[in-house]
C-alpha distance (Angstrom), angle and dihedral (degrees) to the residues before:
residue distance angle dihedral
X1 . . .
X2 3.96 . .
X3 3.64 124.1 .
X4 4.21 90.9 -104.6
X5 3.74 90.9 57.9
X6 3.98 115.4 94.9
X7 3.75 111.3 -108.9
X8 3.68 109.2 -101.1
X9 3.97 120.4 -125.1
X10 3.61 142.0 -122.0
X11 3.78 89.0 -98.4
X12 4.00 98.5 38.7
X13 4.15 88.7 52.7
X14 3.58 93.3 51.5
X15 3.82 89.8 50.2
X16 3.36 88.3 48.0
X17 4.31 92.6 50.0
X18 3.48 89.3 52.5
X19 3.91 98.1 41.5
X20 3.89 84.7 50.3
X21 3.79 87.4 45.6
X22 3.89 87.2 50.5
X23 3.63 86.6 59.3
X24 3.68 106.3 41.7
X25 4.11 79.8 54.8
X26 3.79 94.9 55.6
X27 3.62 95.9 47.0
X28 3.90 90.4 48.2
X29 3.80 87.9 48.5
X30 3.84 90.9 42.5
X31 3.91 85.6 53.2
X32 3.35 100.6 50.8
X33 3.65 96.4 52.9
X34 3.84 87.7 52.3
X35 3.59 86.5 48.7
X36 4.06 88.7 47.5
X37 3.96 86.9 48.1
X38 3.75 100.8 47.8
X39 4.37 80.6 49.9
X40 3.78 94.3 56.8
X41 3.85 87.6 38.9
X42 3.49 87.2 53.0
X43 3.75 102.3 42.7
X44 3.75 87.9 40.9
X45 3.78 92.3 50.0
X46 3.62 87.7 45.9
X47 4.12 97.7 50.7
X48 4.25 85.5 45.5
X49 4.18 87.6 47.6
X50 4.11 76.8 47.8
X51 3.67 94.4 51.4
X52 3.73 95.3 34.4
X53 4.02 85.2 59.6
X54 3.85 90.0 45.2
X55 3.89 87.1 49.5
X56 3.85 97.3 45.7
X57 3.80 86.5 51.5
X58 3.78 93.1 50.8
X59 3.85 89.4 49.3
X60 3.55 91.8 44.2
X61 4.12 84.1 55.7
X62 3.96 97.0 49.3
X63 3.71 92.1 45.7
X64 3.62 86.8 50.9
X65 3.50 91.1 52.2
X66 3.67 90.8 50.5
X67 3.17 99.1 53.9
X68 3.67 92.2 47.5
X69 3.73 88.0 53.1
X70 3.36 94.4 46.0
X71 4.46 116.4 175.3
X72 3.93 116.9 -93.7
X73 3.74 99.1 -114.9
X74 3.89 108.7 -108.8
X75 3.59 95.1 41.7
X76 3.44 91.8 111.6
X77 4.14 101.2 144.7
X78 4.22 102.8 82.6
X79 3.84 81.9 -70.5
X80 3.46 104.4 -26.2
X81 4.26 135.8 109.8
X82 3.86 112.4 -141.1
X83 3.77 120.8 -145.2
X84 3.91 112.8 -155.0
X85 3.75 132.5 170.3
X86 3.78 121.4 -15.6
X87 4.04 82.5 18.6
X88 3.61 82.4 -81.9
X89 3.83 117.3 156.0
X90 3.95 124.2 -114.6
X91 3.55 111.1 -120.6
X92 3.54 142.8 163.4
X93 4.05 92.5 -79.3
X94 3.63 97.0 23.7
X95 3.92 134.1 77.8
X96 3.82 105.9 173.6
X97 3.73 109.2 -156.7
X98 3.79 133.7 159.6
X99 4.48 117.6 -81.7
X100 3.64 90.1 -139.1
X101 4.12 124.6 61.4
X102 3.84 120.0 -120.0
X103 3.46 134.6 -170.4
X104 3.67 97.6 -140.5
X105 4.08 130.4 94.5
X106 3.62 102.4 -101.9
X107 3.99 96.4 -142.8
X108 3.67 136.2 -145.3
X109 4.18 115.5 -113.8
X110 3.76 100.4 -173.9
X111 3.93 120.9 175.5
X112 3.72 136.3 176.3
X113 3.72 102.9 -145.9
X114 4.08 139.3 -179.2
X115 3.77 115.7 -149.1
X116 3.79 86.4 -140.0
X117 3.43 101.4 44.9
X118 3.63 108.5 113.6
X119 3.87 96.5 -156.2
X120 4.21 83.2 51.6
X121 3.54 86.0 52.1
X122 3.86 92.2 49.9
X123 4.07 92.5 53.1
X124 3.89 92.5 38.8
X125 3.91 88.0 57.8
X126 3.60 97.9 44.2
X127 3.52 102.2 48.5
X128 4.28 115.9 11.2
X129 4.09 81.9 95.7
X130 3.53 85.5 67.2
X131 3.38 105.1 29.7
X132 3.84 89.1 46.4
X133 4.22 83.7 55.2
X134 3.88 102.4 44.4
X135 4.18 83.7 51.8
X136 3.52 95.8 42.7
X137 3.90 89.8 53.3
X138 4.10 88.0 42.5
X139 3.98 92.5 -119.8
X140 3.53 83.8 121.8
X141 4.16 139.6 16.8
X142 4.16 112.6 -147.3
X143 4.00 115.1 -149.9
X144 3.49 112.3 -153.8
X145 3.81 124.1 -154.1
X146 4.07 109.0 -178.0
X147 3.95 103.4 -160.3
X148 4.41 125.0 168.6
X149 3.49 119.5 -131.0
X150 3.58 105.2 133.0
X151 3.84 104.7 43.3
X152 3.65 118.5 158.4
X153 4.51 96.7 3.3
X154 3.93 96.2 87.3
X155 3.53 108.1 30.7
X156 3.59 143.9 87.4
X157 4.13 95.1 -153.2
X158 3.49 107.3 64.7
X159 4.24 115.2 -105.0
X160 3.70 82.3 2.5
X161 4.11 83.2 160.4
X162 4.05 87.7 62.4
X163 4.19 93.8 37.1
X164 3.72 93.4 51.8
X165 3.23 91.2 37.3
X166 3.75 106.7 50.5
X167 3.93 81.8 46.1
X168 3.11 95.3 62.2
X169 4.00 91.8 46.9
X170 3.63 90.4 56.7
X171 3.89 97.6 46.0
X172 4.08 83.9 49.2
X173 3.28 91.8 49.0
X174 4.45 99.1 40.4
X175 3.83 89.8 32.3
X176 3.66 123.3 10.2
X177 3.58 107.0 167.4
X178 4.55 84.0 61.3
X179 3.61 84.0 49.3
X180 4.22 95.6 98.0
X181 3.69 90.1 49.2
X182 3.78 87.3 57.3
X183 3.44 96.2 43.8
X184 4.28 94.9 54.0
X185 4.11 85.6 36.1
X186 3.80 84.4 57.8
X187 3.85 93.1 47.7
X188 3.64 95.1 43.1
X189 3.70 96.0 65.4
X190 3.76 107.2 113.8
X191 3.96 115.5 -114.7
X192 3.87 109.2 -119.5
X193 3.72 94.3 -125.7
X194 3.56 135.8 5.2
X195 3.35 108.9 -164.2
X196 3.74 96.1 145.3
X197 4.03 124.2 -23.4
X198 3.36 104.7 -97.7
X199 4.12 91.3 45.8
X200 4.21 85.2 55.1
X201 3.21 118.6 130.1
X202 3.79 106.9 -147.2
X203 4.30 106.0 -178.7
X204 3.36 127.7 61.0
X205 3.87 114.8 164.0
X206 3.66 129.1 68.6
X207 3.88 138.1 -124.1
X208 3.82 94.6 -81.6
X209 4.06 96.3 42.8
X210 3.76 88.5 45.1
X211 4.09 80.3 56.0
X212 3.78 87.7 49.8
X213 3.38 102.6 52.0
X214 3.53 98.8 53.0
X215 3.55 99.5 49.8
X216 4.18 82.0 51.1
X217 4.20 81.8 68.3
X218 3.68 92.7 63.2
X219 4.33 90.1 -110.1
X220 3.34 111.0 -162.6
X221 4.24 115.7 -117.1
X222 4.00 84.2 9.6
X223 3.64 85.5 174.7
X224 4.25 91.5 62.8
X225 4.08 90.1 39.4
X226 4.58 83.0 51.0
X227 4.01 85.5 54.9
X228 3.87 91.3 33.8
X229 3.83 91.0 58.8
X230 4.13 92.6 26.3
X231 4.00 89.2 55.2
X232 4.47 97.4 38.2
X233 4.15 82.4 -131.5
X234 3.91 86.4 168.8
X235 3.72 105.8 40.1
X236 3.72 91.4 90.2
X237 3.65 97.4 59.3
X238 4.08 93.5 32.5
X239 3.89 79.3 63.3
X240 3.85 99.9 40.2
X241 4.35 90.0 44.0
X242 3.97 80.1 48.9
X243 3.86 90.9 53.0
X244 3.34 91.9 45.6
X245 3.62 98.4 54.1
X246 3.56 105.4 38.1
X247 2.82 114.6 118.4
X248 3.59 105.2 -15.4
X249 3.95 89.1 73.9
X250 3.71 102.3 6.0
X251 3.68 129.2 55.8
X252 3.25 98.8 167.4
X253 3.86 144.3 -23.2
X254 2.91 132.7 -47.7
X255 4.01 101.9 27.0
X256 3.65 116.6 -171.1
X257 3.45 131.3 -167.6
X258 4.09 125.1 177.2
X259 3.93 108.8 -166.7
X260 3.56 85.2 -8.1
X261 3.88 96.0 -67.0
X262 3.87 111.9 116.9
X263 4.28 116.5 -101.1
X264 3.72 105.5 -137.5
X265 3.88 101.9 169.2
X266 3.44 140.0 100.0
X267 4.03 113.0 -45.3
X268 3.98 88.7 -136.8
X269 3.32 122.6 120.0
X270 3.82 100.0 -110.2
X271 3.66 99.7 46.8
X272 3.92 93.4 51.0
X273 3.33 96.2 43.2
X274 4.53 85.6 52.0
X275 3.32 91.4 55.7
X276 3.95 99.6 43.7
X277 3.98 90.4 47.2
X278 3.75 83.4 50.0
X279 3.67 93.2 55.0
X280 4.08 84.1 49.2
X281 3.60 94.1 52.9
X282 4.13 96.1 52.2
């Protein structure tokens, strides 16, 4: 107070106290809420720094498992290898299509297939002769999506749905444009019984004759497809594409699409083959 201000009385100093008091309360209020605040800020930004740690750990995981299920190289269709013209493979400097000019659609045949799947094996050896020709010829391109859901229920070689697959990974990814004869040589091998479909048994060689076989077809880099096939490199992603798939895409085996529009008939030759020329025609 300066000496020109009126002395203040009893009355207007206690109103004053407790008007001061007032204040001092709202500001201690005022700071414990801020303290409160920064708290929960802090606990919350501790749980998220938590979580965050969690979450980079998790990530860390997945892209570990991607990279150790690394893509065969030339399956460049979601998961698929295409065969074109002169059954040659589609790859990233190759587009395989026919030396003389047609007037016809040249369709799509796309199927998601198990080596050891008996009804598979049933389609593949009814129709890959003509398949094999209308590709060959470049009236039509086949996309092949190798998936393993049966593994170990239909075959006489153990997890003859990973083996055959993985092989055929490797050879897709070594030597693309052999990679249809491997697929029908893989399909051709005779079940060992046949009592009834679902009691086939649709492998018959081992590891080593598997091996054998494919270095019979002239494989390019043999040696890298031996190590490929010694080593499994592709059964990690053969099971992750198969988890990703089924049963979003895939209900069962095999799955075939022509132009991307599901084939539900008969698996004999004729009817396939009717509604494939169809699809050629318009």
């Amino acid at each position: 107070m300066t000496p020109n201000e009126p002395k203040l009385t009893r009355a207007e100093q206690r109103e004053a106290a407790r008007a001061k008091s007032r204040e001092m309360r709202e500001n201690f209020k005022r700071g414990q809420k801020r303290r409160k605040l920064i708290t929960q800020v802090s606990v919350v930004a501790g749980a998220l720094g938590v979580v965050a740690i969690i979450l980079a750990i998790v990530l860390t995981g997945i892209n570990n498992q991607a990279n150790n299920s690394k893509a065969p190289a030339n399956f460049l269709f979601d998961g698929g290898i295409k065969i074109g013209a002169g059954a040659e493979a589609f790859t990233n400097t190759s587009t395989p299509t026919p030396t003389a000019s047609s007037n016809k659609h040249v369709p799509n045949i796309k199927i998601y297939l198990d080596f050891e799947c008996p009804a598979c094996g049933m389609f593949e050896q009814a129709n890959s002769a003509q398949i094999t020709n209308w590709v060959e010829t470049g009236a039509a391109t086949l996309e092949v999506h190798p998936i393993s859901i049966v593994n170990g229920n239909h075959s006489s070689t153990p997890n003859w749905s990973e083996t055959a697959g993985n092989a055929a990974l490797c050879v897709a990814n070594y030597d693309p444009n052999n990679f249809l004869k491997v697929h029908n040589w893989l399909y051709s091998l005779p079940p060992t019984n046949q009592d009834e479909l679902f009691n086939s048994k649709w492998a018959a060689v081992d590891d080593e004759q598997l091996k054998t076989q494919l270095k019979s077809f002239g494989i390019a880099k043999s040696n890298k497809v031996t190590a490929c096939i010694d080593k499994k490199t592709y059964v990690p992603w053969l099971q992750n594409e198969t988890s990703r798939v089924v049963p979003s895409i895939v209900t069962g085996t095999p799955t075939i699409l022509i132009d991307g529009k599901p084939y539900t008939g008969d698996i004999d030759p004729a009817s396939f083959a009717q509604a494939v020329l169809a699809a050629m025609n318009g």
